[in-house]
C-alpha positions, 0 to 999 in steps of 0.5 A, a space after each residue: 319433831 327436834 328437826 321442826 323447831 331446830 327449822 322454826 326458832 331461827 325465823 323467829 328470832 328473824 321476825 322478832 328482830 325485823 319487827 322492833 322487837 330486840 335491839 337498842 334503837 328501838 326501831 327509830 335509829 336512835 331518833 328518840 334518843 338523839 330527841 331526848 338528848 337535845 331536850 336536855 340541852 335546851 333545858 341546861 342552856 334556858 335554866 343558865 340564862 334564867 340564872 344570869 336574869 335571876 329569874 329562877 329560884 335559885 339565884 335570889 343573889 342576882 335577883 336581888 342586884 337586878 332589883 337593885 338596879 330598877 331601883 336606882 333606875 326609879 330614883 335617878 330619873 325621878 331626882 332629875 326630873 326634880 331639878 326642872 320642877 323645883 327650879 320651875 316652881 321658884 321662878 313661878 313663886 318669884 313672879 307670882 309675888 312681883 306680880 300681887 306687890 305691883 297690884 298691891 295685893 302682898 299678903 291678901 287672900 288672893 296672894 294665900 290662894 295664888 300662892 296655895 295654886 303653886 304649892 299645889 302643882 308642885 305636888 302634882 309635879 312631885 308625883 309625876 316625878 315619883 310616877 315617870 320614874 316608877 314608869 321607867 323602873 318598869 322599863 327596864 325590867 321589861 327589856 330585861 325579860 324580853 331579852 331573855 325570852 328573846 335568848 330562850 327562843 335563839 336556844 330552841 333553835 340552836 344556839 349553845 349555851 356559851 352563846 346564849 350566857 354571852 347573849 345574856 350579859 350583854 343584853 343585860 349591859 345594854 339594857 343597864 346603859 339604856 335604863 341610865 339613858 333614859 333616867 338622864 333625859 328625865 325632864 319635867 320642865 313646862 310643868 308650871 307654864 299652864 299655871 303660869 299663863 292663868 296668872 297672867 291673864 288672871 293679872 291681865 284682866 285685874 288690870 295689870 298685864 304679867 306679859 309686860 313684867 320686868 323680870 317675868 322668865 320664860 326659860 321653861 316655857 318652849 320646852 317639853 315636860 316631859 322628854 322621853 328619848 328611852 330606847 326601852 321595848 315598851 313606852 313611857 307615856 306622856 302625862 298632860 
């Protein structure tokens, strides 16, 4: 009986060695481990890029300067935008009252509501302003978190968190530059070129043709109102 399980035990431990049962790698060569390892990598890596973003919870310090910087991007754009509008809103005023003293028509009704069609798109003006530069505001964020899911993708695949924090100040320099671009470009000049052509016709047909003025400027009215040259993922739309 001894002499049997003295037979027996080795094959066993034989069997339980060949089968999983004992040892280190589990019987994958290590290959859970080594996965184990890489998902930590992975995450370690994505949680620095979404600090430098300011896009976790633990950064509200570089949130709070990107936020800052959508913010200036909004007004810049908007406050240069502003300069064409109120440069065309004085030109038209100026024309606009020529046009009623030569008809003889200063301080009637039709000089209140002419000039209350002024102030008017002038509003509307200031609102398209306050709305592009929203618009661009928005603009930039979104290159912003489509560079950062870009880098997160690059870091699934391989790339070292070194890289991938390189990676992310970069875009995010790049996007600052593009943001400030775009905002420089802002534009509403022609804004006031469709109320403009309505007085003159309105003018034209009271006998008196605005076309023929002395003075009448048309420095607005080959440009755009609004040029959008931004290199942003994602679209600024033009209003009519």
């Amino acid at each position: 009986m001894f002499l049997s399980l003295h037979k027996f035990i080795p094959c066993l431990v034989s069997s339980f060695t060949l089968y999983g049962g004992g040892g280190g790698g589990g019987g994958d060569g290590g290959a859970a481990e080594r996965k184990a390892a890489e998902d930590r990598r992975i995450a370690a890596a994505i949680a620095q890029v979404n600090k430098i973003f300011g896009a976790d919870s633990d950064n509200s310090e570089a949130k709070a300067e990107r936020e800052k910087l959508y913010g200036k991007v909004a007004t810049d754009f908007t406050n240069n935008a502003m300069v064409d509008l109120n440069k065309e809103r004085d030109i038209t005023g100026r024309d606009l009252n020529f046009q009623l003293a030569r008809q003889g028509l200063s301080g009637g009704s039709r000089d209140v509501d002419a000039n209350a069609e002024v102030t008017d798109r002038f509003n509307q003006g200031v609102l398209r302003a306050n709305n592009l530069g929203i618009q661009a505001a928005n603009n930039a964020r979104s290159a912003d978190t489509g560079t950062r899911q870009k880098i997160v993708t690059s870091i699934q695949a391989g790339l070292t968190a070194d890289q991938a924090a390189q990676q992310a100040y970069e875009g995010m320099s790049n996007n600052a530059k593009a943001a400030a671009d775009e905002a420089s470009t802002a534009s509403l000049a022609g804004f006031f070129d469709a109320l403009r052509a309505t007085q003159q016709q309105q003018a034209y047909n009271a006998g008196y043709s605005g076309a023929a003025t002395p003075g009448y400027s048309t420095a607005y009215s080959a440009k755009p109102y609004y040029n959008n040259n931004s290199s942003y993922n994602g679209s600024s739309s033009k209003f009519s």
